[in-house]
C-alpha positions, 0 to 999 in steps of 0.5 A: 183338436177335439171337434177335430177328432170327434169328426174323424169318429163319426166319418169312420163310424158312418163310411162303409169301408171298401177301396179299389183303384178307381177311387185311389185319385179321389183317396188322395186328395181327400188325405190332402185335403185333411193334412193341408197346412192353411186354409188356402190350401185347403181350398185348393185342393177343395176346388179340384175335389168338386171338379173331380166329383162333379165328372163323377157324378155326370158319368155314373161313377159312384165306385170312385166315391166308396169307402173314402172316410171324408166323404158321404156318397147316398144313394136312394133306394129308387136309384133315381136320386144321389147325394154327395157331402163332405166337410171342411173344417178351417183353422178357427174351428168352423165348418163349411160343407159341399157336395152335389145332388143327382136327381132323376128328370122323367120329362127328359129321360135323364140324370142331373147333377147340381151343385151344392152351395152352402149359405147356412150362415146367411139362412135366417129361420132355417126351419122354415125355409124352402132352399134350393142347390145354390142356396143350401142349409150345408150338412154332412148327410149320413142317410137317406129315406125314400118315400111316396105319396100321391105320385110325388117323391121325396127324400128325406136326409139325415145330417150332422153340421160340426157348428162350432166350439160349443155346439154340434147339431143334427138335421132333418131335411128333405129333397124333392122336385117342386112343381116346377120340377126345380131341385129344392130342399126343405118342405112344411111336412115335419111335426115337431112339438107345437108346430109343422116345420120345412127341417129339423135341427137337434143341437146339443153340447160339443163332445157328447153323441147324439143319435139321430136314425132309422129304424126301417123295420118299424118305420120311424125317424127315432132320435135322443130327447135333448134337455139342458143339464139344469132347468134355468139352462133352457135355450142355452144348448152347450148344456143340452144332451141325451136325457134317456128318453126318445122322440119319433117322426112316422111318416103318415098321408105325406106328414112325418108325424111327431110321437113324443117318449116313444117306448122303444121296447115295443 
């Protein structure tokens, strides 16, 4: 019940508020979604859902899609690509997460959409994967920051996963066409203090809050530093929260370079 709370805070917190009537359908069957009584029924209304966003998603229609609480509908400040996600939170207090990707193709002159198909818990040493739509470390994106660097494009993406009973986390990841102009996720392009990695994670003890933002003004990726509550704790992040001091990524020549104890005073 407390992960389950917990989610609705940080979905009303996050979610503009904003209805009109061509998104009443979609209201409703997100209110299904989060009221079904068993995990089957959950995934039947799941699967009218994603049909339901996927026309959506193909005509344009983002109105539909605003100010629903379950749902995060992105769109990057270039308007050439969109990202949807929400969560499913089943009956032994795990999450999976869905949604689709609209991404721009300039050789074609047109829109795609791609469905997102979570595989996290089959991903082994996910900071150091390149993942694509139907092989996606799930999430429930809540920002999205455009950059450029030599002609190339890429989004960086803000997420939360629920985990599970002892543990949430936050994410750092990224979407962009590869060479190939395939859709994928993930690139060798985030510093974190010993290494350069394709995504962040930030996990940390089920119940407490961890920021994890943007600041557009200074242009930083500025988090709270995590530390577990005793030293012998290390590794163990159901003991790990916010120690007060703050960490930053500043994107630089197509790296997000990493700024420990940033004095955020200045």
């Amino acid at each position: 019940m407390l992960k389950k709370y917990l989610l609705f805070i940080f979905l009303t917190v996050i979610i503009k508020i904003g209805m009109s009537q061509e998104n009443e359908n979609m209201k409703i069957l997100f209110d299904k979604l989060e009221f079904a009584k068993n995990d089957n029924s959950k995934d039947s209304v799941n699967n009218i859902i994603l049909s339901e966003t996927e026309n959506i998603l193909s005509e344009g229609n983002f109105s539909e899609l605003k100010g629903i609480k379950n749902i995060s509908c992105l769109i990057s400040s270039d308007k050439k690509m969109s990202i949807v996600t929400w969560p499913v939170l089943y009956s032994d207090n795990t999450f999976k997460y869905f949604g689709f990707v609209r991404y721009y193709e300039r050789d074609f002159g047109r829109f795609s959409v791609e469905k997102l198909t979570d595989k996290s818990e089959n991903i082994v040493n996910p900071e150091r994967q390149i993942l694509n739509p139907e092989n996606w470390y799930g999430a429930f994106y809540y920002k999205i920051i455009y950059k450029k660097y030599k002609r190339r494009k890429i989004y960086v993406l803000l997420g939360w996963d629920g985990n599970n009973d002892l543990t949430n986390r936050k994410i750092i990841d990224v979407f962009y066409l590869n060479e190939d102009n395939e859709p994928t996720f993930g690139k060798e392009i985030f510093e974190s203090e010993n290494s350069i990695k394709d995504r962040l994670f930030f996990e940390y003890r089920e119940g407490i809050a961890m920021n994890l933002s943007y600041d557009k003004k200074k242009e930083l990726i500025i988090w709270d530093h995590l530390s577990p509550s005793k030293p012998e704790l290390k590794g163990h992040y159901e003991y790990y929260g916010p120690d007060l001091t703050f960490d930053a990524l500043k994107f630089e020549e197509g790296i997000w370079k990493y700024i420990p104890d940033i004095d955020l005073s200045k």
